[in-house]
C-alpha positions in Angstrom: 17.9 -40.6 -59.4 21.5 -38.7 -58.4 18.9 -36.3 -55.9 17.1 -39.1 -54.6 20.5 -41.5 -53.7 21.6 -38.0 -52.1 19.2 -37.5 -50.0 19.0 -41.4 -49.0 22.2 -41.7 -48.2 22.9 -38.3 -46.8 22.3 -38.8 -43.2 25.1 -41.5 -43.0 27.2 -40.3 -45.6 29.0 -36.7 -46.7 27.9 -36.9 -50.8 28.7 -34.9 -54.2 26.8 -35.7 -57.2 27.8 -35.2 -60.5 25.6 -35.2 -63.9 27.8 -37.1 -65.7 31.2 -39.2 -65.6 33.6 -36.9 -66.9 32.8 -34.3 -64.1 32.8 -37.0 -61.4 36.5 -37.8 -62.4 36.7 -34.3 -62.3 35.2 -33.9 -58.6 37.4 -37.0 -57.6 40.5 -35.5 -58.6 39.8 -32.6 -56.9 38.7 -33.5 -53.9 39.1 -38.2 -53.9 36.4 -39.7 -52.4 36.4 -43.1 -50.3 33.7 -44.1 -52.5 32.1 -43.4 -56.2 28.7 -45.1 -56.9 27.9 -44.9 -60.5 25.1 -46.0 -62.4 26.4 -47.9 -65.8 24.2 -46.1 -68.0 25.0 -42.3 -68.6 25.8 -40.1 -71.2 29.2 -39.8 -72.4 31.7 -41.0 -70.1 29.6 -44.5 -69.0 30.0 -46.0 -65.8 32.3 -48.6 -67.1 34.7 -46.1 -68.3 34.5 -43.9 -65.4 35.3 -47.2 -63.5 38.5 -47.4 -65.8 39.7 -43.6 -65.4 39.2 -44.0 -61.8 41.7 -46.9 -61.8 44.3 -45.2 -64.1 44.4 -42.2 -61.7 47.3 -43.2 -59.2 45.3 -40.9 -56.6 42.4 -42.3 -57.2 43.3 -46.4 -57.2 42.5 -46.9 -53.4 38.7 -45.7 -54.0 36.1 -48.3 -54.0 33.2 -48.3 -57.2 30.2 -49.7 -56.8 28.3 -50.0 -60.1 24.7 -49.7 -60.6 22.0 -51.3 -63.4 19.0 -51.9 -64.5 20.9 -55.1 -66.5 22.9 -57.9 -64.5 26.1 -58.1 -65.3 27.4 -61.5 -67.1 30.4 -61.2 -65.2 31.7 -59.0 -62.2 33.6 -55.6 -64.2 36.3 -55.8 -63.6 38.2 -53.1 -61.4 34.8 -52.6 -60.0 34.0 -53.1 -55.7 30.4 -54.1 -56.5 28.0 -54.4 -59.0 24.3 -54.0 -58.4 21.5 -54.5 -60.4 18.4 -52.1 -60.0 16.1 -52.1 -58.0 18.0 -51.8 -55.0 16.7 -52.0 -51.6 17.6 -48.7 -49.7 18.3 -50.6 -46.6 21.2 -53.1 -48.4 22.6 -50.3 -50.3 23.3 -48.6 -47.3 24.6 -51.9 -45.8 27.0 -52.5 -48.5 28.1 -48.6 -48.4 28.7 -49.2 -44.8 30.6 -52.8 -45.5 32.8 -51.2 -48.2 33.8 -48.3 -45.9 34.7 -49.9 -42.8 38.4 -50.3 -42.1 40.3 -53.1 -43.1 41.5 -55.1 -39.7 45.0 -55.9 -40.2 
C-alpha cells in the first residue's frame, strides 16, 4: 500500500515512505515533513503512537497527521488532522492532502 499511495500522490506531492513508525519518526526528525499520512495498523510503533511521538517532538508539533483504517474511529484521535477510514477514494484523498496543506489566511 506505502508504493501504491507513493505513486498516487507523487505527481502533486514530494513523498518518503517508511516501513514502519519508528523509522518514519526517524525520517521526520531528519528531514520534518508538512505532512505524515499513516495507516493505524502497523507493526511496532502503530499509527496511534506514531501520532503521539510526532506531537512530543517540539520540531515536529506544526506537522499535520492524517490517520488511515480499515476501522472507523469511535471518536476523532486525538492530536490527529484527520482520520480516514479505508477505502479511500484517490480523488478525496488528494483533496484533503491539498486542504491540509494550503496556507492558513490570516
Amino acid at each position: 500500500m506505502r508504493e501504491t499511495l507513493r505513486i498516487l500522490l507523487s505527481p502533486d506531492f514530494d513523498c518518503q515512505v517508511a516501513a514502519d513508525g519508528t523509522l518514519a519518526l526517524v525520517q521526520a526528525l531528519a528531514r520534518p515533513p508538512d505532512l505524515i499520512l499513516s495507516d493505524v495498523e502497523m507493526q511496532g510503533v502503530d499509527g496511534y503512537e506514531l501520532l503521539r511521538r510526532v506531537r512530543a517532538q517540539p520540531a515536529l508539533r506544526h506537522v499535520r497527521v492524517i490517520l488511515l483504517s480499515g476501522h472507523p474511529a469511535a471518536a476523532q484521535p486525538g492530536g490527529a488532522d484527520l482520520y480516514l477510514v479505508k477505502p479511500v477514494q484517490p480523488a478525496l484523498l488528494i483533496e484533503h492532502l491539498h486542504r491540509l496543506l494550503r496556507p492558513k489566511r490570516a
